[in-house]
C-alpha positions as a LaTeX table, in Angstrom:
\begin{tabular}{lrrr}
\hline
Residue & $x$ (\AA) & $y$ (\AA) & $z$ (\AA) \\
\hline
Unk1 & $-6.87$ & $-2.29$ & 20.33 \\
Unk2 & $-3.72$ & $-1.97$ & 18.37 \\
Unk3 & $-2.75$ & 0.98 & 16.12 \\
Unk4 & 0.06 & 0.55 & 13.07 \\
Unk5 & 1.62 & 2.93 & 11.31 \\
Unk6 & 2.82 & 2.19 & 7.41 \\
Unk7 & 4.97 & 4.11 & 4.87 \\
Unk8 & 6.40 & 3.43 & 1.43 \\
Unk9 & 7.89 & 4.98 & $-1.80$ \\
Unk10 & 8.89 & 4.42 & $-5.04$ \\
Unk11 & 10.42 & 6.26 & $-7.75$ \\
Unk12 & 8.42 & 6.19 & $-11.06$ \\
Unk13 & 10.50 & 4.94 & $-14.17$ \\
Unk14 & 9.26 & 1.18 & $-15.27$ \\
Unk15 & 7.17 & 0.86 & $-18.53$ \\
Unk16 & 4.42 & 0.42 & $-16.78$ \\
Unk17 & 1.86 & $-0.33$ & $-15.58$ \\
Unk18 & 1.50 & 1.83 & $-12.16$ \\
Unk19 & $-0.87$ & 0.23 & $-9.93$ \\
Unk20 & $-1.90$ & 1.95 & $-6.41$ \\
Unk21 & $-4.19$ & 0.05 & $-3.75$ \\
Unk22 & $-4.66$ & $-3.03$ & $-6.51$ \\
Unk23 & $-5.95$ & $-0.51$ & $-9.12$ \\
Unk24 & $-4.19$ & 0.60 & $-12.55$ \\
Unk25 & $-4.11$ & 4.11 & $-12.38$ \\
Unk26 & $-1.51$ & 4.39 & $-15.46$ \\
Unk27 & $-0.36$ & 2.32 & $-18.30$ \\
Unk28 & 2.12 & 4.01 & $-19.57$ \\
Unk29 & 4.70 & 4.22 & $-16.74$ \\
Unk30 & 5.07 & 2.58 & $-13.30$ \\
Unk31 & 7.22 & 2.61 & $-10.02$ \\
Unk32 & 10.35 & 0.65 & $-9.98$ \\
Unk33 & 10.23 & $-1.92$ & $-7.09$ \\
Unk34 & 10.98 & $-5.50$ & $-6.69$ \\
Unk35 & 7.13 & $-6.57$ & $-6.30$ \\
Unk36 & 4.54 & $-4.62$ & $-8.67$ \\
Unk37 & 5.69 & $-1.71$ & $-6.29$ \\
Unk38 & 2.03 & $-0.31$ & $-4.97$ \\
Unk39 & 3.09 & 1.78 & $-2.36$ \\
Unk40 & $-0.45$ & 1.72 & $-1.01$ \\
Unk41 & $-0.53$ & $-1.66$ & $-0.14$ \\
Unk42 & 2.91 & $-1.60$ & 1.55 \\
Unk43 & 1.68 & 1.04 & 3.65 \\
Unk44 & $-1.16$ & $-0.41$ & 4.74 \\
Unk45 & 1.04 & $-4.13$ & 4.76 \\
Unk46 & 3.44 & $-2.35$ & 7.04 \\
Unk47 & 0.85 & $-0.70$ & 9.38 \\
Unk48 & $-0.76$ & $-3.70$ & 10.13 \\
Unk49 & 2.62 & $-5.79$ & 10.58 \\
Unk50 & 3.57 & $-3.01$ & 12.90 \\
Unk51 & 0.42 & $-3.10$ & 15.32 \\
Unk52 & 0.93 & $-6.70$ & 15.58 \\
Unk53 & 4.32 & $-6.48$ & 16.35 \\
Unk54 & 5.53 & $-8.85$ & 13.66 \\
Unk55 & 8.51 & $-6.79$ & 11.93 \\
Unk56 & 8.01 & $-4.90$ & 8.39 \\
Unk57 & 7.35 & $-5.58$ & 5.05 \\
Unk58 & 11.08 & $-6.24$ & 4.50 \\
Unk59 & 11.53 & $-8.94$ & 7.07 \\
Unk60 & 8.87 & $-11.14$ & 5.96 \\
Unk61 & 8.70 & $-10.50$ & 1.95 \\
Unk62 & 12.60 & $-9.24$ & 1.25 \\
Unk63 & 13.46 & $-7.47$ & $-1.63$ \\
Unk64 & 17.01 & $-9.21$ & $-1.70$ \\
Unk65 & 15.03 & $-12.96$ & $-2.51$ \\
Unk66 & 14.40 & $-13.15$ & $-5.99$ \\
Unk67 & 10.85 & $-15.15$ & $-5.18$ \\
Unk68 & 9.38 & $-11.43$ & $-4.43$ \\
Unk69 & 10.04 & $-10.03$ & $-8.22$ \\
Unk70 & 7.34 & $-8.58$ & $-9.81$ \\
Unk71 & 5.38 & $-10.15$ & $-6.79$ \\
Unk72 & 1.61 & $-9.03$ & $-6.82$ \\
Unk73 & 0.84 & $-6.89$ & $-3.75$ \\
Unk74 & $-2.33$ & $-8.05$ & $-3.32$ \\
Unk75 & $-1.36$ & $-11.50$ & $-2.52$ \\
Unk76 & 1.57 & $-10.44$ & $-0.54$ \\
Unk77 & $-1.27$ & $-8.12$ & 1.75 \\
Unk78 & $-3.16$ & $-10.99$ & 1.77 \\
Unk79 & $-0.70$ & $-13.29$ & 3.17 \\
Unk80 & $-0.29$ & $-9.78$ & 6.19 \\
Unk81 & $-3.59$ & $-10.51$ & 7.13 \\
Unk82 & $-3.34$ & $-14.11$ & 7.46 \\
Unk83 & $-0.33$ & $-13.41$ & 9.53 \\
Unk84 & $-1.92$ & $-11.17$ & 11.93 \\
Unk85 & $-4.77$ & $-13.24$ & 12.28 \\
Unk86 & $-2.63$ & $-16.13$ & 13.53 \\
Unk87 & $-1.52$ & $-13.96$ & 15.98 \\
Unk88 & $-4.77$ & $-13.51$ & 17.60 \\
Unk89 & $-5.53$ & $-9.99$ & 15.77 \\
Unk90 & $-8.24$ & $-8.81$ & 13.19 \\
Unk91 & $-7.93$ & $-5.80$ & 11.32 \\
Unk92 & $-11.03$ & $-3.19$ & 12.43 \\
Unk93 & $-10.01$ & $-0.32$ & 10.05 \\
Unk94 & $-7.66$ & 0.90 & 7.61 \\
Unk95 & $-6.93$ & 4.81 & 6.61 \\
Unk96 & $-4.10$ & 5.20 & 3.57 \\
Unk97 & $-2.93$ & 8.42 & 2.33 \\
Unk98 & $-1.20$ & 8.87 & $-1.55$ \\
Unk99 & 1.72 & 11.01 & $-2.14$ \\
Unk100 & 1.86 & 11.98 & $-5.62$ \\
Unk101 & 2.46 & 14.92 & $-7.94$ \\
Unk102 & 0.86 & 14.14 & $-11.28$ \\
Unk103 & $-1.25$ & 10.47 & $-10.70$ \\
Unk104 & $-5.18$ & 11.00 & $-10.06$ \\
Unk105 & $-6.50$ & 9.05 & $-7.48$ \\
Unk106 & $-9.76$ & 10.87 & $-7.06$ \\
Unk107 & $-10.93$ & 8.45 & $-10.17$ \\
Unk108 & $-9.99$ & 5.24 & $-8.50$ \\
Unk109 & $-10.84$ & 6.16 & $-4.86$ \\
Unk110 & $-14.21$ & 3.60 & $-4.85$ \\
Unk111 & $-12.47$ & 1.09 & $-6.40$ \\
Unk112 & $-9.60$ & 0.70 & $-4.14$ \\
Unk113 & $-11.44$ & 1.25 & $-1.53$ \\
Unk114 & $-13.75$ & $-1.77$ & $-2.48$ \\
Unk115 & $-10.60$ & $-3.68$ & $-3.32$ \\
Unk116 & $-9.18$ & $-3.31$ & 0.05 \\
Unk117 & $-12.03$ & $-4.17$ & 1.83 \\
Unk118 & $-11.73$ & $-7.40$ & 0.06 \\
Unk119 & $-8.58$ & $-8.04$ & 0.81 \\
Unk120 & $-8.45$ & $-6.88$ & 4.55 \\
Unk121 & $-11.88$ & $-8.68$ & 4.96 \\
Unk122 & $-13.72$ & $-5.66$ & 6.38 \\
Unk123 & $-16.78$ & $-3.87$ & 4.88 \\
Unk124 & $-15.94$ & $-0.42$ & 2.86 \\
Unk125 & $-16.94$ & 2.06 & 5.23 \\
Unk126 & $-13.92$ & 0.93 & 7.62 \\
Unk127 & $-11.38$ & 1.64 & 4.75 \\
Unk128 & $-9.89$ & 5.59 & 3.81 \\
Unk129 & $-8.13$ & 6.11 & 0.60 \\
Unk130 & $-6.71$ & 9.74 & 0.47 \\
Unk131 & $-4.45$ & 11.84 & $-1.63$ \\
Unk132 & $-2.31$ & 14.80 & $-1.53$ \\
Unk133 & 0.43 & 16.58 & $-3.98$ \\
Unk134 & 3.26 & 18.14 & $-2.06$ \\
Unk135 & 2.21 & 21.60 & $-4.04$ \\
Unk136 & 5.74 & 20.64 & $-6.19$ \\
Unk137 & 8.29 & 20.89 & $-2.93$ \\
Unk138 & 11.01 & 17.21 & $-2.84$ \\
Unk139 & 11.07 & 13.77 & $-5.37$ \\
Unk140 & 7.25 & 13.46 & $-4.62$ \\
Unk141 & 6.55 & 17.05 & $-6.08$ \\
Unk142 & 8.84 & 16.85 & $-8.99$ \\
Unk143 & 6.59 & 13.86 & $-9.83$ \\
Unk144 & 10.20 & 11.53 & $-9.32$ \\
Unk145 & 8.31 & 9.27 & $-7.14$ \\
Unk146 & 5.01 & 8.29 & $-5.45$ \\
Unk147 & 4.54 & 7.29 & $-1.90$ \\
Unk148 & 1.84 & 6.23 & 0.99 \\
Unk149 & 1.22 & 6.00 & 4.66 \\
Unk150 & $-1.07$ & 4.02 & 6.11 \\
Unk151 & $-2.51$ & 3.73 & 9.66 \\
Unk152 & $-4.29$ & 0.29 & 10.63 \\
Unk153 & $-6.50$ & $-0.40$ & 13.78 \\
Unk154 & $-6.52$ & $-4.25$ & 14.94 \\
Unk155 & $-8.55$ & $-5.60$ & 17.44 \\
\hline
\end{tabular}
């Protein structure tokens, strides 16, 4: 067994839209990134990378080649499992937390859930989506940015 730990933030101030663990949660603004920015999945892209010991998000999928603008996280998590699955390693279970001031997750929680079990190949009840506000404190509370950590089990 293998445990990976994931984290990523973005500040909000695109158009739009915001989308967190392959789910719109708001149209009318989003987080500025070089891919579609969902923090969720590059937590959860990073924990994995990091239990197999193959690097971080920025060594495979860098933000400095232009190939990875507006790049869809989905695919880009999809390619992650691939990845670890070539090295010998299957992802058992995924638990992501959202840091955000003023975006609802509660709404959303089934469907991303359902949408990352797709993606990561594993039935629903092995995948966690979670929020939290920071009760106002930093960027996070002064609803500046949003962020996630991840933690992924591989087997």
């Amino acid at each position: 067994m293998r445990i990976g730990w994931g984290f990523d933030a973005h500040r909000i101030g695109s158009d739009g839209p915001m989308t967190i663990a392959g789910v719109v949660v708001a149209e009318d603004r989003g987080l500025i990134a070089t891919s579609d920015g969902d923090v969720a999945l590059h937590a959860v892209g990073d924990a994995i990378l990091g239990a197999a010991a193959l690097g971080d998000l920025g060594t495979h999928f860098p933000s400095s080649d232009e190939q990875w603008q507006g790049a869809d996280s989905v695919g880009i998590l999809s390619r992650i499992v691939e990845m670890a699955r070539e090295a010998g390693l299957l992802v058992d279970s995924v638990d992501v937390t959202v840091i955000a001031q003023s975006v609802r997750i509660a709404p959303h929680r089934e469907a991303m859930r359902r949408g990352l079990a797709e993606v990561l190949e594993l039935p629903p009840d092995r995948v966690s989506v979670k929020a939290t506000t920071t009760d106002g404190m930093g960027y996070l509370g002064s609803d500046e940015g949003v962020a996630a950590v991840a933690v992924a089990v591989l087997n």
